[in-house]
C-alpha positions in Angstrom: 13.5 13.7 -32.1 12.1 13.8 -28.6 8.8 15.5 -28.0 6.9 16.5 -25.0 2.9 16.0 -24.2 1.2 15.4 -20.7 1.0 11.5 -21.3 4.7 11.2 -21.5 8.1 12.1 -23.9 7.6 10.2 -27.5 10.8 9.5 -29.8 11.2 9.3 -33.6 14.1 10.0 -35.3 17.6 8.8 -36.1 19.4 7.2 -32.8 21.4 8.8 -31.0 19.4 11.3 -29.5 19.4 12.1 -25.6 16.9 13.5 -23.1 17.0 14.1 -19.1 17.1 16.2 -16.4 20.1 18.6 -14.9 21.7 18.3 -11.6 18.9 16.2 -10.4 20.9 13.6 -8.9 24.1 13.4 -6.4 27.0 10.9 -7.8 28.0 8.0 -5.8 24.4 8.1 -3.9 22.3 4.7 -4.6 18.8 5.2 -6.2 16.2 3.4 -6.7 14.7 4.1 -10.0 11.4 3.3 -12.4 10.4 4.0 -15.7 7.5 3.1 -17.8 8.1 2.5 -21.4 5.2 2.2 -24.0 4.0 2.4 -27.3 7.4 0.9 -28.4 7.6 -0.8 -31.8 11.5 -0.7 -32.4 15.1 -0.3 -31.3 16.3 0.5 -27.5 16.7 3.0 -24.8 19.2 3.2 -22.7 19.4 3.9 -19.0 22.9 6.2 -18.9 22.7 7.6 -15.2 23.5 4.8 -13.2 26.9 3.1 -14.5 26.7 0.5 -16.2 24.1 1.2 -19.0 20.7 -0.2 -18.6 19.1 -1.3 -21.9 15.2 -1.4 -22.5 13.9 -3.4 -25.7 10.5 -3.9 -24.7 7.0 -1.8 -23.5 6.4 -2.3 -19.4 6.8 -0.9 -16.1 11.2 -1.2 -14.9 13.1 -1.1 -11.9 16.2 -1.6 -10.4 18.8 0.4 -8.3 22.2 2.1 -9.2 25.0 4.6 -8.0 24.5 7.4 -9.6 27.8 8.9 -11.3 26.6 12.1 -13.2 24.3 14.5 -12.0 22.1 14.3 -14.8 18.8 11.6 -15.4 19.6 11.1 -18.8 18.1 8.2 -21.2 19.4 7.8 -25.1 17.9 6.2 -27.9 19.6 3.9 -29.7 19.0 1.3 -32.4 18.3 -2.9 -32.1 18.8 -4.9 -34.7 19.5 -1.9 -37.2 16.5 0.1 -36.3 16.1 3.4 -34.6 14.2 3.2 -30.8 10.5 4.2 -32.0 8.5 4.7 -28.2 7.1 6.5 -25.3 8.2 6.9 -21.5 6.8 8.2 -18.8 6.4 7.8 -14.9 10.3 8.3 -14.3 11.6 8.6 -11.1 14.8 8.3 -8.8 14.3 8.2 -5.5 17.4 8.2 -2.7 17.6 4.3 -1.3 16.9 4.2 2.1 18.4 2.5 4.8 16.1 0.4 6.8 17.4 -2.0 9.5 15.7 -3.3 12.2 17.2 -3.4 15.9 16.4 -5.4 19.1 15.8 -3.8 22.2 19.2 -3.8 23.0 20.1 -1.8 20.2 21.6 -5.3 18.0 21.5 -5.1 14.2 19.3 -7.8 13.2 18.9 -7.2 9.4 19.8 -4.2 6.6 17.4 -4.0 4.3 18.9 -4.3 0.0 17.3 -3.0 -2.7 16.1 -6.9 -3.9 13.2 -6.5 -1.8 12.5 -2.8 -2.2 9.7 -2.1 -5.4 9.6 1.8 -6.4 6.4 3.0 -8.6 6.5 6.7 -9.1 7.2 8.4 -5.8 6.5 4.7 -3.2 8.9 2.6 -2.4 7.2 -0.6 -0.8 9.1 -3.1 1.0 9.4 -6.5 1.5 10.6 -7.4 5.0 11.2 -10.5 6.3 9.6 -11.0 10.2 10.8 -14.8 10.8 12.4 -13.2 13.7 13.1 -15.2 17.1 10.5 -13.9 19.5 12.0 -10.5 21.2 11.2 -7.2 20.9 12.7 -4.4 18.0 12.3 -1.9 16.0 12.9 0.2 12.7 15.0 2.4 11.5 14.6 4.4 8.3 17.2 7.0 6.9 18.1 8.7 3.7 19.7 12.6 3.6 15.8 13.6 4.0 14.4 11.3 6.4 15.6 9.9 9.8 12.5 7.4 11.2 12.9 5.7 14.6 9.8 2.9 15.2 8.4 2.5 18.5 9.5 -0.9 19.7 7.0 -3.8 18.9 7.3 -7.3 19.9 7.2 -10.7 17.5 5.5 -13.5 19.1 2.3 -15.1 20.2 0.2 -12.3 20.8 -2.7 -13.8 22.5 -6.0 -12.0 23.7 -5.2 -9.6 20.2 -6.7 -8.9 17.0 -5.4 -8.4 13.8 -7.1 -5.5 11.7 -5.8 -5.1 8.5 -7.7 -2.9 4.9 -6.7 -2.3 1.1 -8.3 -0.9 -1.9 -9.6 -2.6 -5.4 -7.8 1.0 -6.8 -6.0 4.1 -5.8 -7.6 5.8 -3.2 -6.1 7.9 0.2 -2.9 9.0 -1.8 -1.9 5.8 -1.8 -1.2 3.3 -4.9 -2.6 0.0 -4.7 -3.2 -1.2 -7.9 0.8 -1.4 -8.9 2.1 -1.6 -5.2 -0.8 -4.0 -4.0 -0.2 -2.8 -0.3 -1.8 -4.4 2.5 -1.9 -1.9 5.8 -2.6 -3.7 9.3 -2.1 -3.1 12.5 -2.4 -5.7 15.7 -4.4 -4.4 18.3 -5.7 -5.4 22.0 -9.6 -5.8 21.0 -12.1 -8.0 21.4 -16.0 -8.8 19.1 -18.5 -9.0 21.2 -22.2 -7.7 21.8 -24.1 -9.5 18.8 -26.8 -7.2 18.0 -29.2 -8.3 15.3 -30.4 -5.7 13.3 -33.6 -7.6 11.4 -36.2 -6.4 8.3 -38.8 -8.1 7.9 -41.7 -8.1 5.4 -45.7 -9.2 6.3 -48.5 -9.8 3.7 -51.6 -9.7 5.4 -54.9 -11.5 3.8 -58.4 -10.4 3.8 -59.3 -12.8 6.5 -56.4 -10.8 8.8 -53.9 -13.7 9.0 -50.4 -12.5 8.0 -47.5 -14.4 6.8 -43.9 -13.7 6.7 -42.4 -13.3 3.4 -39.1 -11.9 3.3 -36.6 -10.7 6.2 -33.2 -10.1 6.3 -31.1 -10.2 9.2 -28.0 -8.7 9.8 -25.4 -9.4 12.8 -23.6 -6.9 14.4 -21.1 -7.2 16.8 -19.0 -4.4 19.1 -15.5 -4.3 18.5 -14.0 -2.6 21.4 -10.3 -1.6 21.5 -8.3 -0.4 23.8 -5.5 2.2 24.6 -5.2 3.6 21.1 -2.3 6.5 20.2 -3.7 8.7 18.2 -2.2 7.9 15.2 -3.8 5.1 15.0 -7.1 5.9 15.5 -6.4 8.2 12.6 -5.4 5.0 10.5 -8.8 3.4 11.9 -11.0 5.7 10.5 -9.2 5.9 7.1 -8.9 2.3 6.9 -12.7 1.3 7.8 -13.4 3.6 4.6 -11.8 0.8 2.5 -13.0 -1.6 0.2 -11.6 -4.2 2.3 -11.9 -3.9 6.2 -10.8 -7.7 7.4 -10.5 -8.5 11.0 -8.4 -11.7 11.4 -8.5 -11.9 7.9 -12.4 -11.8 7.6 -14.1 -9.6 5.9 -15.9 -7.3 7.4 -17.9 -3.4 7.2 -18.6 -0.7 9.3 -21.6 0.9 8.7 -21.2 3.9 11.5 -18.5 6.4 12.7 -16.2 4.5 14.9 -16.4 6.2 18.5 -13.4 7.2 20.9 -13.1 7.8 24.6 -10.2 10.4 25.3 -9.4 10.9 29.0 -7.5 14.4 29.8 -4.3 13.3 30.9 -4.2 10.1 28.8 -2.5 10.5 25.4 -4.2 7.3 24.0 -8.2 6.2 23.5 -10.9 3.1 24.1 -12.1 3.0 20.3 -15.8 1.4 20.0 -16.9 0.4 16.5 -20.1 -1.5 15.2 -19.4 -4.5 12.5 -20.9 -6.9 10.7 -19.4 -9.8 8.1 -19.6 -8.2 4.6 -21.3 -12.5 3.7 -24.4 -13.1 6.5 -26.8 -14.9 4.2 -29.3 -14.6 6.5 -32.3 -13.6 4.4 -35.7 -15.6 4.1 -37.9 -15.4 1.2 -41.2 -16.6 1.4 -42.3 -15.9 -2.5 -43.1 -18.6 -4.0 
């Protein structure tokens, strides 16, 4: 017997028993389709949407991709090895498989994304494209019976004179999943560090005869990064992104201790974007304590 609780769908019983969803999905449309299965001590669950049967014998997070060919999400459990499917799902979703392909300039297909490369968790799909491109310029398309997504065209190359910012989270954070997904955002942008500014404390012990002596200061070095001609989109991503646990600019570290500041001009539609930054590592402290 299935029964319901807000942690997930539990089954005990005899085998044989069903549960799903109606008219949820549209036969002969591919899915892409997760589960997670715990608490399981015995038999099997089958998978019955997609056709042919998927089987589950063990606790952990599953994927893969199907034609649907009933309407219904609908997952049975059965017995293994003469014992009735004792467990726990939860976390179940289905979502349409988009198709992503990425164009040159001149409109040639250059490469159709599968499902081997697309990972779904919940309601993400994350995916895993190749960019060993020849140098040229492309760009993306995404569609599904929901979404139609053109890119702006980017080039691949040596992009010299650039910087490449890029942030991520330890955990969830910003409606985004990072602990399953581990997504990486980044963005390559016409920037330069410059402008160190040392920003110093320093500690003084003065003696009864009036001589003082340093013993402790810390130092830390900030630096301008200046960027320019941002849309703003991106600036948008900028100031999520520098709330992360991990800002890196060409893959160092860094933080940003202050609001980032923009320039907008009237009749421009993009920005100058002016930050201050500083390595998260300086090690430059002095202690004179001994």
């Amino acid at each position: 017997m299935w029964s319901y609780s807000t942690n997930g769908a539990c089954y005990t019983g005899a085998s044989g028993e069903a549960i799903g969803q109606t008219g949820i999905l549209t036969p002969g449309i591919e899915y892409l389709f997760s589960i997670e299965v715990f608490g399981m001590s015995n038999g099997q669950l089958r998978v019955d949407s997609f056709g042919i049967p998927e089987y589950i014998i063990e606790n952990g997070l599953y994927q893969f991709s199907g034609v649907a060919t009933i309407p219904d999400l609908s997952f049975t459990a059965l017995d293994y090895g003469g014992v009735a499917f004792n467990g726990c799902i939860r976390f179940i979703y289905a979502i349409e498989m988009p198709e992503i392909k990425i164009y040159t300039s001149c409109d040639q297909l250059v490469y159709d994304a599968k499902a081997d490369i697309m990972t779904v968790y919940k309601s993400n799909i994350k995916v895993d494209l190749p960019w060993d491109f020849p140098d040229n310029t492309y760009y993306v398309e995404i569609n599904d019976s929901i979404l139609q997504y053109k890119s702006e065209c980017f080039r691949v190359g040596d992009h010299k004179c650039t910087l490449l910012l890029s942030w991520t989270n330890n955990d969830n954070g910003f409606g985004l999943d990072y602990e399953i997904l581990e997504q990486i955002n980044s963005s390559r942008v016409d920037g330069k560090l410059w402008h160190v500014k040392p920003d110093s404390e320093k500690t003084f012990f003065k003696y009864s005869n009036g001589e003082e002596s340093l013993i402790y200061s810390e130092t830390n070095l900030n630096q301008d990064l200046t960027i320019k001609a941002l849309p703003e989109y991106l600036v948008k991503a900028l100031g999520v992104g520098t709330a992360h646990d991990m800002f890196k600019i060409d893959g160092e570290q860094y933080i940003v201790p202050e609001n980032i500041e923009t320039s907008w001009r009237k009749s421009s539609q993009t920005t100058s974007v002016l930050m201050t930054v500083r390595k998260k590592t300086n090690n430059l402290i002095n202690r004179n304590c001994k």
